[in-house]
C-alpha positions in Angstrom: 27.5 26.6 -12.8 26.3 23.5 -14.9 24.8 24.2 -17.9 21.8 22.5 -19.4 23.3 20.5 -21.9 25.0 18.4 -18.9 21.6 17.5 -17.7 20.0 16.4 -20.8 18.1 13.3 -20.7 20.4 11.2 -22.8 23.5 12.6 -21.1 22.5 11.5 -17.6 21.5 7.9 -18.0 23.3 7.1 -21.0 22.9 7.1 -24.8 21.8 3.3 -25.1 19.8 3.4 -21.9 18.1 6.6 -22.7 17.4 5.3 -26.3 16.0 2.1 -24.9 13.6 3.9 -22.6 12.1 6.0 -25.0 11.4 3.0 -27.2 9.8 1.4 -24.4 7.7 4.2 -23.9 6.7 5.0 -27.8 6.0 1.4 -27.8 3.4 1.4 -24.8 2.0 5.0 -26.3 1.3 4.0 -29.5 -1.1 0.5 -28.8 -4.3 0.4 -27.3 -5.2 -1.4 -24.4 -6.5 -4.6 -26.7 -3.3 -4.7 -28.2 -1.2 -4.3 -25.4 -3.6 -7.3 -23.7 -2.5 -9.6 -27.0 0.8 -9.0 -26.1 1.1 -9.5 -22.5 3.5 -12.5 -21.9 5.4 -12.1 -25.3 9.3 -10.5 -25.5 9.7 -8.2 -28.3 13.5 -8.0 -28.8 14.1 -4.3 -30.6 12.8 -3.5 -27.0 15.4 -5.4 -25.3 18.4 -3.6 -23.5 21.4 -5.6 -24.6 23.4 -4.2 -21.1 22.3 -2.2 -18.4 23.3 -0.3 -15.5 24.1 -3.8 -12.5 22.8 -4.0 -9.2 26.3 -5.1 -7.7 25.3 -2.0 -5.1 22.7 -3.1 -4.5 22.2 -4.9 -0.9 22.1 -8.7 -1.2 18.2 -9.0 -0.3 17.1 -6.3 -2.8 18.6 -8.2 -5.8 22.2 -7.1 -5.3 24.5 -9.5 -8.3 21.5 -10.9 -9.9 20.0 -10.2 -13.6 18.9 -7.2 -14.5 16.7 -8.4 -17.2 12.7 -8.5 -15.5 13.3 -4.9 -14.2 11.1 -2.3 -15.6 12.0 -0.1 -18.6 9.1 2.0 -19.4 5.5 1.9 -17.9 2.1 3.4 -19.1 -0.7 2.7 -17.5 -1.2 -1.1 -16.1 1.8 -2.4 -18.6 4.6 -2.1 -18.5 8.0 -3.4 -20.6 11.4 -5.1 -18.4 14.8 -4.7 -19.9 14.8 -7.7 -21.5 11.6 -6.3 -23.6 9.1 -8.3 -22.3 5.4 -7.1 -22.1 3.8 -7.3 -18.7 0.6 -7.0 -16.9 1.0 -5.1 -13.3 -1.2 -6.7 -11.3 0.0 -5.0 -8.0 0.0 -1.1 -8.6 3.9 -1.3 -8.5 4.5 -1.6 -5.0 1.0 -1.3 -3.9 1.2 2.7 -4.0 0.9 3.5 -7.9 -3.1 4.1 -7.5 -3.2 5.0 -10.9 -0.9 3.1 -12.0 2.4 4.3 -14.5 2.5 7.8 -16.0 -1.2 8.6 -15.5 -1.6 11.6 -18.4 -3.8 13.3 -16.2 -1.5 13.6 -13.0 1.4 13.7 -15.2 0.2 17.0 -16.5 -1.2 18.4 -13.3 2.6 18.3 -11.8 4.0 19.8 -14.7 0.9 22.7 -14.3 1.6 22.7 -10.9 5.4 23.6 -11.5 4.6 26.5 -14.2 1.9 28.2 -12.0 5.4 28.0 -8.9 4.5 25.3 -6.8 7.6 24.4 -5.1 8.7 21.0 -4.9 9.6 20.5 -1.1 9.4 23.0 1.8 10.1 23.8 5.5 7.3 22.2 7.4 7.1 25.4 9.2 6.4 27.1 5.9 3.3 24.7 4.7 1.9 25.9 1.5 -1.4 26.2 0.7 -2.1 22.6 -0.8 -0.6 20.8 2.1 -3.0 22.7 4.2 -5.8 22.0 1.7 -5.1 18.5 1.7 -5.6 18.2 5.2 -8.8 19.9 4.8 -9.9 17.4 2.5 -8.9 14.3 4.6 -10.7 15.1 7.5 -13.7 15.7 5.1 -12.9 12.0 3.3 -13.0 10.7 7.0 -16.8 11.8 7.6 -18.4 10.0 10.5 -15.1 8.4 11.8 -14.4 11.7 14.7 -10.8 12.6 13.4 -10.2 16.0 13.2 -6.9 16.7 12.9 -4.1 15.8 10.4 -0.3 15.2 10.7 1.1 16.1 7.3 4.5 16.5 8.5 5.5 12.6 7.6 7.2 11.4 4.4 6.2 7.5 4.6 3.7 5.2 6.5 6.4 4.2 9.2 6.5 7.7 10.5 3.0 8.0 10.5 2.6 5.0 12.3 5.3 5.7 14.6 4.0 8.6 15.7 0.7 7.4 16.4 2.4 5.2 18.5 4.1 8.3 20.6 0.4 10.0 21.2 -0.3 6.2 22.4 2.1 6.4 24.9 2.0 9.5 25.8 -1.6 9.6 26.5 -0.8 6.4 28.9 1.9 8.1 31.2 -0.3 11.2 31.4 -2.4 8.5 34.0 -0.5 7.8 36.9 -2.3 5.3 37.7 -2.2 3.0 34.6 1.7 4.2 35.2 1.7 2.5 38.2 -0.4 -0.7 36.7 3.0 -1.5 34.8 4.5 -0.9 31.8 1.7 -0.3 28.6 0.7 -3.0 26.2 -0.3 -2.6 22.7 -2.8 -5.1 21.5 -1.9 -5.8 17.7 -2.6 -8.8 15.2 -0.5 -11.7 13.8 1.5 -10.8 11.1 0.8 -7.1 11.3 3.2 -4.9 9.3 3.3 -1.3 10.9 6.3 0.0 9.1 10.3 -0.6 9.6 10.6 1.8 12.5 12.6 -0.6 15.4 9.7 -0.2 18.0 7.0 -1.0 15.1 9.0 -4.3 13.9 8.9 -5.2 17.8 5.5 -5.5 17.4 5.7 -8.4 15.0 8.2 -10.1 17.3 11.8 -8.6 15.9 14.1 -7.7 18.0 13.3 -9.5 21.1 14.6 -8.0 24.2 16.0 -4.9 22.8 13.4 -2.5 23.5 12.2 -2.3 27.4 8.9 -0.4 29.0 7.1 -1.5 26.3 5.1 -5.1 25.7 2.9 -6.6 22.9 0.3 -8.9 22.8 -0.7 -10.2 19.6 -3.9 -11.9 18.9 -5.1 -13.6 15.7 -7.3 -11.7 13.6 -11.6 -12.4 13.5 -11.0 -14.1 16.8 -13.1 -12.4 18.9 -12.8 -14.4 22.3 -8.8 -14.4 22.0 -9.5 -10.4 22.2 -12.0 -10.0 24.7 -9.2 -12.1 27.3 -6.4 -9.9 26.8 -8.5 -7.1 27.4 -9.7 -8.8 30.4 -6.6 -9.7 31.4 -4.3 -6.9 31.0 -7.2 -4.4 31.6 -5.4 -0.8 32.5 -2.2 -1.8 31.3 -3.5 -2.2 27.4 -2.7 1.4 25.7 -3.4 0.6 22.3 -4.9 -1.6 19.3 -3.7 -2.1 16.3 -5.0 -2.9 12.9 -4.9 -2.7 8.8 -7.9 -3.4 7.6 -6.3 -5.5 4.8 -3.5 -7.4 5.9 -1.6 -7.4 2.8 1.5 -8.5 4.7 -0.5 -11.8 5.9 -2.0 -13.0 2.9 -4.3 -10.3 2.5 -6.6 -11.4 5.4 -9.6 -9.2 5.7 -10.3 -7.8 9.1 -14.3 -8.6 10.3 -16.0 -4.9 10.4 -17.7 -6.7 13.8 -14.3 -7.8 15.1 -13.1 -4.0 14.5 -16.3 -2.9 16.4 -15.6 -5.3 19.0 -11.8 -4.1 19.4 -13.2 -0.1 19.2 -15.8 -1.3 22.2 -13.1 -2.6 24.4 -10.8 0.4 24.1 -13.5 2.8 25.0 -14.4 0.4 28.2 -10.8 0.3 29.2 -9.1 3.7 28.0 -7.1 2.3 25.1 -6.6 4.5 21.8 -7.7 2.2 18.5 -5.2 3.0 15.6 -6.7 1.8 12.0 -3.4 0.9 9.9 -4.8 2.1 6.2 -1.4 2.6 4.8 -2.3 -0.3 2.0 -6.3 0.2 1.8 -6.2 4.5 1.8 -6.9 6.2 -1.8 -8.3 2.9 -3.3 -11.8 2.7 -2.4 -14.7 4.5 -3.6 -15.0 6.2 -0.6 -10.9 7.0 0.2 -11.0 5.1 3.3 -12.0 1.9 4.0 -13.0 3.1 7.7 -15.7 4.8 5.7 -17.3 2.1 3.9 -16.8 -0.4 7.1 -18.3 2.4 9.2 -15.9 2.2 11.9 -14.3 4.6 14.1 -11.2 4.9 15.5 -9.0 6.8 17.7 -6.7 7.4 14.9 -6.2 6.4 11.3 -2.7 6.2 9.4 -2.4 6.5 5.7 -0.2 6.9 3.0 1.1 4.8 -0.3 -1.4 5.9 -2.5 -2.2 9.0 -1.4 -0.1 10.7 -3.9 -0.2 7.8 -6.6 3.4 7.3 -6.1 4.6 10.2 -7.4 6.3 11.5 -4.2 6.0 9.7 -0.7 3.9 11.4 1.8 2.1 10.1 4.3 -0.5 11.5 7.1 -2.0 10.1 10.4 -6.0 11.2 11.1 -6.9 11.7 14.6 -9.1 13.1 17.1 -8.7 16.9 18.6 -8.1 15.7 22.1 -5.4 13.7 21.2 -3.0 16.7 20.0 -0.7 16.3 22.2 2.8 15.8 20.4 5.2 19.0 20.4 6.3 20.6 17.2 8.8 18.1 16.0 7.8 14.9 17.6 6.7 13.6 14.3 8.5 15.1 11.6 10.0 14.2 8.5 12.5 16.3 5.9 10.1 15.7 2.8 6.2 16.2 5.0 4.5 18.8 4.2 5.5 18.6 0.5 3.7 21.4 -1.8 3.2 19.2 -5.0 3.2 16.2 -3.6 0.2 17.3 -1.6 -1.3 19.0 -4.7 -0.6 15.4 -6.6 -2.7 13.9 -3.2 -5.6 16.7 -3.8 -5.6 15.8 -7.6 -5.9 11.6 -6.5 -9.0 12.7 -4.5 -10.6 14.1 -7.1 -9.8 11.1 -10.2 -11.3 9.1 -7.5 -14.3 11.0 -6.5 -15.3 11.3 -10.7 -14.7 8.0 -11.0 -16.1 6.3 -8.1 -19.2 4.3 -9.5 -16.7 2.7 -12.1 -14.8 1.7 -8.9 -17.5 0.1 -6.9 -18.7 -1.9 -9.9 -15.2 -3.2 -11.4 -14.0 -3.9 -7.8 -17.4 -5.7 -7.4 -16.5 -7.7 -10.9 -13.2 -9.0 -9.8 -14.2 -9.8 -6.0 -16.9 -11.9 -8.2 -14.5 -13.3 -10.4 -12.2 -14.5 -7.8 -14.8 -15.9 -5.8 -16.1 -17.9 -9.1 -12.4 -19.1 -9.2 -12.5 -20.7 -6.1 -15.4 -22.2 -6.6 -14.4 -23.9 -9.7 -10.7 -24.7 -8.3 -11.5 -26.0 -5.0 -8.8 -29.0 -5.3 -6.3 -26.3 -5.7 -8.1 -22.8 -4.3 -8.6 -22.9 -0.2 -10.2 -19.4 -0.3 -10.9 -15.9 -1.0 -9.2 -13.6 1.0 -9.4 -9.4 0.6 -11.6 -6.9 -0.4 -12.4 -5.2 -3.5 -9.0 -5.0 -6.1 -6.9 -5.7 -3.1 -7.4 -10.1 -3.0 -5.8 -12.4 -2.0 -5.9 -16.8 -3.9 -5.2 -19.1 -0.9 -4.1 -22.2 -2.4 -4.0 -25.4 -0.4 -0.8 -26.1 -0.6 2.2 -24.0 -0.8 4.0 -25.8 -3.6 1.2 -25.0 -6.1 1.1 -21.4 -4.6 4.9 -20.7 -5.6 3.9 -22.8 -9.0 1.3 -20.7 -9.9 3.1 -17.3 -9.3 5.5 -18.7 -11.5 3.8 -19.7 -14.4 1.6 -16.1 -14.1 4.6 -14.5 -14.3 5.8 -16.2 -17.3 2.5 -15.2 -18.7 3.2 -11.4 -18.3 1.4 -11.2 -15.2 3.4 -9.4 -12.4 1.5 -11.1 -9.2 2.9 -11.5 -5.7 3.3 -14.4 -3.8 2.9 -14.6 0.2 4.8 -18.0 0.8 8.0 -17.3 3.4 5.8 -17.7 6.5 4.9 -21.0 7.9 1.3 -21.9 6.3 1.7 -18.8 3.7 0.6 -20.0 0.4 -1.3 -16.8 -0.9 -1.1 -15.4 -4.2 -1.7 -11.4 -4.3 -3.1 -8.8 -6.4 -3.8 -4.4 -5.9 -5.2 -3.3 -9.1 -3.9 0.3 -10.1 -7.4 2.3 -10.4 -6.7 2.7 -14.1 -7.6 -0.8 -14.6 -10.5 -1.1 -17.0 -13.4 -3.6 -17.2 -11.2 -5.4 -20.5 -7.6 -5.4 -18.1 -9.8 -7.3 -15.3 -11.3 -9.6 -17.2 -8.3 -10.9 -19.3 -6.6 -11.0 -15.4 -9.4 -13.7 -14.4 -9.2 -15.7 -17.7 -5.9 -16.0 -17.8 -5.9 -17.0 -14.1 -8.7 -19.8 -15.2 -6.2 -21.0 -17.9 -3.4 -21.5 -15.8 -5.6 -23.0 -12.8 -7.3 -25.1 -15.9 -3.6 -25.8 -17.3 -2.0 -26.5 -14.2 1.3 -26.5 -15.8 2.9 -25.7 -12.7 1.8 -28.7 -10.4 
């Protein structure tokens, strides 16, 4: 049996790398969040990691052969330090799914607790422990006033969830013979929608044409109301399904109309359709958990996951309504649902949100205000506004200046995204972690002013 010397932290990764990393991390643990703001932007080289582990593994679209010198190190908090020992500003809670952004004390210490007291760290999903089952409790009492009732906690990440909402879709459709007999079922979904990497789910956003059969989508573009009122019109019977996210984050963070969403949950009920709210991106980072609650909509069904367990561990759940149980045990099923501490981590997000939630609404309130003042005073550069709350989007008029600007924010220390590999995508994106502070924000929309003042880039 291997004994624990052979698993000591400096013997796995490495005496350099693990040296390197616990600088990085002394270094974030001992400065403040002013200090850390002076630095953002600057390299300080005892940080740097002369070599590191390469990425010639890796495949050629995640980085596979190229530097691995912006890559993070060590992370507390919105900062975090890349191997080359440069100080950056995370603008985009990681990958959209660190709610609370890097090595939140709090959490950190709940999992550890959690561990001590015997919470296990995966289980059968036969054998759900007793904070999965809690969890689920608590999401169906975060989705007051929506009708969902029941919870599938069986799922590891959103493309699960959202494929099996997809299955109760259809398999509430061939349970009528006669929308069977209309023809095969259509789901209604918008333009650049992003529903997960399942095959039948990248179908939806026109991949994979002709390879999956019995099976058609229509997509409309988003706020237009008419263009949605005629499909339903036309296809009548044979439309099974709508699709949304609230926040497109994958199309330059467009934010879907509350009254377009009402219009959409109108038509299903006239015609028999099943609405499906995407909140995979806009779960766990609102006041209220879901953004279905604040827009006061309510759907069929409503998928989330990212955030819910602030990146520790993926785990994902779809919301719906009782009378739509109609999947068989394993259906919908994934190794790691169901997962004790990550759902105790999920329970423990819930509640840093809930005894923070007035600090939410107003900093979310001061950026959206920011942003909106940027645009006003930039609008040669700035087209619009898209997004709500921390998750925005800067439309810039032309897509040159939009790539520019990501640039130059990045040499800054600021790690934004940029939406630009579409036709007529020229969107710069941000997702504050919830740990942000009213001093992180602000320094975020001055030094946006500066560089849009600067325009160094153009």
């Amino acid at each position: 049996m291997t004994d624990s010397a052979s698993l000591d932290f400096t013997a796995v990764l490495g005496e350099k790398e693990a040296a390197a990393i616990e600088r990085a991390r002394a270094f974030l643990d001992g400065r403040s969040t002013s200090q850390l703001l002076g630095l953002v932007g600057e390299t300080v080289p005892e940080l740097a990691l002369a070599t590191a582990p390469d990425k010639r593994a890796f495949p050629a679209a995640y980085g596979g052969g190229k530097p691995c010198g912006e890559d993070l190190l060590a992370g507390r908090g919105a900062f975090y330090v890349n191997q080359d020992g440069g100080v950056m500003l995370d603008c985009t809670g990681g990958h959209y799914q660190m709610t609370w952004g890097y090595s939140h004390p709090a959490l950190t210490a709940a999992a550890m607790e959690g561990m001590r007291r015997g919470l296990v760290w995966d289980n059968h999903s036969n054998t759900p422990g007793i904070p999965v089952k809690q969890l689920a409790n608590e999401l169906v009492a975060a989705a007051k006033g929506t009708g969902v009732d029941r919870v599938l906690l069986g799922v590891c990440t959103g493309s699960v969830a959202c494929s099996s909402a997809l299955k109760i879709i259809l398999a509430s459709y061939r349970s009528d013979p006669a929308r069977m007999a209309a023809g095969p079922p259509i789901v209604v979904t918008l333009s650049g929608n992003y529903h997960g990497t399942d095959l039948v789910a990248q179908t939806m956003r026109g991949m994979w044409p002709g390879l999956v059969c019995g099976l058609e989508t229509v997509c409309v573009e988003p706020n237009d109301a008419d263009a949605l009122r005629s499909v339903f019109a036309e296809h009548g019977p044979r439309v099974a399904g709508f699709w949304a996210e609230p926040v497109m984050m994958n199309r330059e963070a467009i934010l879907v109309e509350r009254e377009y969403l009402r219009l959409a949950r109108d038509l299903c009920r006239e015609h028999g359709a099943l609405m499906v709210l995407d909140e995979i991106q806009t779960c766990f980072w609102y006041p209220e958990v879901l953004l279905s609650v604040r827009l006061g909509l309510d759907p069929d069904m409503i998928v989330v996951g990212k955030g819910m367990t602030a990146g520790f561990h993926p785990l994902a759940a779809l919301l719906y309504r009782r009378e739509l149980d109609v999947l068989e045990q394993y259906d919908a099923i994934s190794t790691n649902g169901n997962a004790s501490l990550a759902a105790f981590l999920g329970l423990c997000n819930l509640r840093l949100i809930a005894g923070a939630r007035d600090e939410l609404a107003r900093l979310g309130a001061r950026y959206r205000s920011g942003l909106e003042d940027l645009t006003r005073e930039f609008p040669g550069v700035l087209e619009r506004l898209n997004g709500h709350g921390y998750l925005a989007g800067l439309k810039f008029r032309d897509r040159a200046d939009a790539l520019g600007f990501h640039r130059a924010a990045l040499d800054a220390g600021l790690w934004l995204r940029a939406h630009a590999y579409h036709p007529g995508h020229r969107t710069v994106l941000t997702k504050f972690a919830l740990c942000v502070d009213q001093a992180i924000v602000d320094y975020v929309l001055d030094a946006m002013r500066r560089l849009l003042s600067e325009t160094p880039w153009r």
